[in-house]
Steps between C-alpha positions, in 0.01 A plus 500: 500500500588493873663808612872527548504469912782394690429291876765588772493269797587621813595312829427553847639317738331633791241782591780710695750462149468709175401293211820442256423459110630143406415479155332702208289271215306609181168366442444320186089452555258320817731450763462288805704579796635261754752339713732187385313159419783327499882571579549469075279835460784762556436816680396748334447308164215573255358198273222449284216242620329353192212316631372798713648712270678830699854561577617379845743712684610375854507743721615352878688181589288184600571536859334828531149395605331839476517506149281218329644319194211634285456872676355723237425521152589806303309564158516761269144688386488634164357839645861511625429401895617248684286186632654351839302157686608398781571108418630445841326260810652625756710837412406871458516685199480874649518799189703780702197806550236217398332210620598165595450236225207273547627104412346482081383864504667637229600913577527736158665828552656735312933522519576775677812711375763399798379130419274263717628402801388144622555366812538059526439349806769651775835502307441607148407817342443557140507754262298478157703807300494615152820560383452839433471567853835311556719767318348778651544389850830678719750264365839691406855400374851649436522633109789320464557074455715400785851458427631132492806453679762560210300778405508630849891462582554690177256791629662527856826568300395761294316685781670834595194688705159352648163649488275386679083636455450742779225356770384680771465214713853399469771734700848469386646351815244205452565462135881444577410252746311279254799533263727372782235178507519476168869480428550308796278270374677515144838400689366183622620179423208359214649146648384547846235307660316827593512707207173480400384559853716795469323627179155428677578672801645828281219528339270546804794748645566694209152595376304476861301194400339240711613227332767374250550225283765369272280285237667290193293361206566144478329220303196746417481620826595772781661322763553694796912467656483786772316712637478770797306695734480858649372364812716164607158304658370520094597132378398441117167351445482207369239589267648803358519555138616849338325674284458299166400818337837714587729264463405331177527882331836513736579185263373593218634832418818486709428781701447631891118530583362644776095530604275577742120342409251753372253257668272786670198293403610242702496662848680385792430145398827437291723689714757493194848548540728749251768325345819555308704230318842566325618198249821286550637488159733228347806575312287467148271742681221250550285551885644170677284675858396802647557735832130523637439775743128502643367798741189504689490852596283608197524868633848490402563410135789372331728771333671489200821516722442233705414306189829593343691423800363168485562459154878607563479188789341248241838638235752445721344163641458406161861592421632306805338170407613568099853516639443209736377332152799578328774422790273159525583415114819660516596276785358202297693584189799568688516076553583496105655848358761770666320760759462794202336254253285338776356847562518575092226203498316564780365837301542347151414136541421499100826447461491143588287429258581214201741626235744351319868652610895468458656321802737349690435191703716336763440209683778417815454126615681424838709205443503202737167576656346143524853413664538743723106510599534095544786577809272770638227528725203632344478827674867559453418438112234748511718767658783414260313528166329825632868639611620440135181589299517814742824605356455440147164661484633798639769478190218519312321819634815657577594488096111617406389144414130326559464202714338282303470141711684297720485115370638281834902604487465717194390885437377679161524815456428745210693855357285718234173433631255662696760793434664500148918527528669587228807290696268192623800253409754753665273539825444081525894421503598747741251315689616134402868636607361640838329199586829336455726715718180395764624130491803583785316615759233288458758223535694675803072458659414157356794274403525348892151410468600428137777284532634606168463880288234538304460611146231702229431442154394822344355498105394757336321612151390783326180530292164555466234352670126541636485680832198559723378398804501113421345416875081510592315677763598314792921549398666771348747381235687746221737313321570450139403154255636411168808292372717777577433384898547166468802592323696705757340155720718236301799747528504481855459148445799495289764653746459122659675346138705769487629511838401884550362738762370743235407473121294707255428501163662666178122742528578617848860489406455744174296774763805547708772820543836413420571461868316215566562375156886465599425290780265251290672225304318269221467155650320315194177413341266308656141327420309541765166230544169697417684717242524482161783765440889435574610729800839662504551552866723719679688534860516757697785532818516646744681826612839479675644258309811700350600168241197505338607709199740167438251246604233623244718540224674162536163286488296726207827377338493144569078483460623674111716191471235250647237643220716443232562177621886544620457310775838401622614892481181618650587218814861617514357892505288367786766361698629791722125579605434161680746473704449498858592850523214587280280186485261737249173318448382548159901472406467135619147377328687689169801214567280250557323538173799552282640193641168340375568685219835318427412167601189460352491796172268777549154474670186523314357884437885593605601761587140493668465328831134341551502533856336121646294723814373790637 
């Protein structure tokens, strides 16, 4: 069995720059090690080669011409050395305090205990390592997980006195000035263009590093968006890759880690850098990046207070873009629901998930649209539509209701769902009426572009239906199905036949407080097309109207005489409400059919009217 040895690949971009660990791999068995073939061999991949049989692991891009694609071969003795040949026509092979590798000479020697180091051509060094040796090399970490943003408001409220480790390198007067950094940094806007510049740039500020860098994980890889410098003429290398080693444990435990190589085997030739990263944590406390600090001084380690400052950096960065997150989604959801649900999903978006609910649905259809939008320009029609959808939809939110769609000249909305209401019917008239008393001042705006006033039909229905976001990836869409929607649908398409602004059925009618129950009046039952069930529907007027009362009570009594098939009392009952004065809508369709009534008997279904549309 081959031992259990790790390979850490170091890069060099040039003789006056420290090498910079890019990548740790384990080796399964006979290795070959070598630099891209082709652009579809990914950096730093490892495959297995069946016809030469050994494990290829590519160690260089294909551009960098000091490393040969076939370099050296790395086999496993059963005495427990290692066997390295030099496979390599043109590149060196040179074992670090031992000879240069002659081209198909293979070298046995034993594994020393700080690992064989193993340097490729002029920009790679390797390590061969047994993992043993990796955990007792000078890598160190915080006890504690690092707190994820939630986590960490909750913390900053309970605190009532800080302790902070002594250090004797630390005075006091420096300490506060790092804390000043810190929360200055903290206060930042997570939205603006230089905030992860910012971050970089603390970190190299705050713990006396040379360099900084705001990394995120993305797509199965670190992908550097800032970094910064201690001396301004340091740009980033191009090449530069963090240490694979410190930042996978960084992601894999959740926690700060600092280190400084215990690579004295190694000489001057690595001139390794100590480095601390401190994770950026989601809100479900997963590592979305990291703050990576690196310090070439090795005379002057990282501390565990310069590690936890950092970590307090990566926290409140963290926190900044979790809030950014949220104000993002809240902003989103704030299209669709009132500001305190919007932010209710944003942290709980479970509950838009599918369920089946009690609800009230209302659809408002602005009447006259293909007229009116026929006279007008089409810019003008645009700026009208979005004027009156304004208005209503603001109805809605105002009276704690979901924007469900806008269909051309009509709106949906929803009551009861995301957010149960006991009062969901309530909450959906007061909204009907308030889109109503909208209709005079968006007259006094659009009638001289108009010509004439124009008008709503509002219908509404209470029930149960599916609810859920109903739209796909690409458009967000919470809404509710089932017949109980295409229900409250036909309703509004009723108030056409009966001549109404605002109808609702006996379900929506039966939730209501006596208030609003006064000022609804029974108009009659309907079948609707796409429904089985008869519909009792009922109308619903608006405030101000002190003869109401009278009005209500004189046409429940003439529909009462209409049912039983009185017609000629229920037309003379009618009479006083269709009269210029009045000229009540559903007062004069009720005429109209009992004078069908007493011309031609009683229509089929009666007292049901089979409405002939939409």
């Amino acid at each position: 069995m081959s031992p259990a040895l790790d390979l850490l690949i170091y890069e060099r971009p040039s003789a006056e720059k420290p090498a910079q660990l890019v990548s740790t791999i384990a080796l399964r068995g006979r290795t070959e090690l070598g630099r891209q073939e082709t652009t579809a061999e990914s950096l730093y991949s490892s495959s297995w080669r069946e016809g030469e049989r050994y494990w290829r692991v590519v160690i260089a891009r294909g551009t960098e011409q000091t490393i040969g694609r076939h370099h050296v071969l790395v086999e496993f003795l059963t005495d427990g050395r290692v066997q390295l040949t030099n496979t390599s026509t043109r590149s060196t092979v040179q074992i670090d305090g031992g000879p240069s590798l002659v081209r198909d000479v293979p070298y046995q020697t034993e594994l020393p205990s700080g690992g064989l180091v193993v340097r490729l051509g002029s920009s790679r060094v390797v390590r061969l390592q047994a993992k043993a040796d990796q955990e007792s090399s000078s890598i160190e970490t915080l006890p504690q997980s690092t707190l994820a943003p939630e986590d960490f408001a909750r913390a900053g409220k309970r605190i009532t006195r800080l302790t902070l480790p002594a250090d004797p390198a630390i005075d006091n007067e420096a300490l506060v000035g790092w804390l000043q950094l810190a929360l200055g940094l903290l206060q930042s806007a997570a939205n603006s263009p230089d905030f992860f510049d910012r971050a970089a740039q603390a970190v190299v500020d705050l713990a006396g590093m040379d360099a900084g860098r705001v990394l995120l994980w993305e797509n199965g890889h670190w992908q550097e968006k800032a970094s910064a410098f201690q001396n301004d003429s340091k740009r980033p290398e191009p090449t530069w890759q963090p240490s694979q080693r410190v930042v996978e444990r960084v992601r894999g435990e959740k926690k700060t880690f600092w280190e400084l190589p215990n690579l004295s085997s190694m000489g001057s030739v690595m001139g390794m850098q100590a480095v601390v990263a401190a994770p950026l944590l989601d809100q479900a406390g997963e590592v979305i990046g990291v703050l990576y600090g690196d310090r070439r001084q090795l005379g002057r380690p990282i501390t565990r207070v310069e590690a936890m400052l950092v970590e307090l950096l990566a926290c409140g960065v963290a926190a900044r873009l979790a809030r950014l997150k949220e104000e993002q989604a809240t902003l989103r959801f704030e299209q669709f629901f009132s500001p305190r649900l919007a932010r209710q999903l944003a942290q709980d978006p479970g509950l838009l998930d599918g369920r089946l609910a009690p609800v009230t649905i209302i659809f408002c259809d602005v009447r006259g649209f293909s007229r009116f939008s026929q006279r007008m320009a089409p810019d003008q029609t645009v700026k009208w539509i979005s004027d009156v959808m304004g208005e209503v939809s603001d109805s809605v939110i105002e009276h704690e209701g979901t924007l469900v769609d806008y269909v051309g000249d009509e709106l949906m909305a929803m009551w009861g769902a995301p957010e149960p209401h006991t009062n969901h019917a309530q909450l959906a008239c007061q909204a009907a009426l308030d889109m109503l008393g909208k209709l005079a001042a968006l007259n006094a705006r659009w009638q001289p572009t108009l010509g004439v006033p124009m008008s709503f039909g509002i219908g509404l229905n209470t029930g149960t239906a599916h609810v859920g976001n109903t739209g796909t990836p690409r458009k967000f869409k919470y809404g509710p199905l089932g017949t109980t929607v295409n229900l409250a649908s036909r309703v509004q398409g009723a108030t056409k036949h009966l001549r109404s602004k605002l109808l609702l059925t006996k379900h929506t009618f039966k939730e209501l407080d006596e208030t609003l129950q006064a000022r609804a009046r029974r108009l009659c039952m309907v079948r609707v097309i796409g429904i089985d069930d008869e519909v009792e529907l009922y109308e619903l007027a608006q405030p101000n109207q002190p003869a109401w009362p009278e009005w209500k009570e004189m046409y429940e009594t003439a529909l009462a005489e209409f049912d039983r098939m009185n017609f000629r009392q229920a037309a003379r009952t009618l009479q006083p409400l269709i009269t210029e004065q009045i000229n009540d809508g559903p007062s004069i369709v009720l005429m109209s059919r009992a004078v069908q009534g007493l011309a031609n008997g009683p229509a089929p279904g009666h007292p049901v009217w089979e409405l002939p549309s939409k």
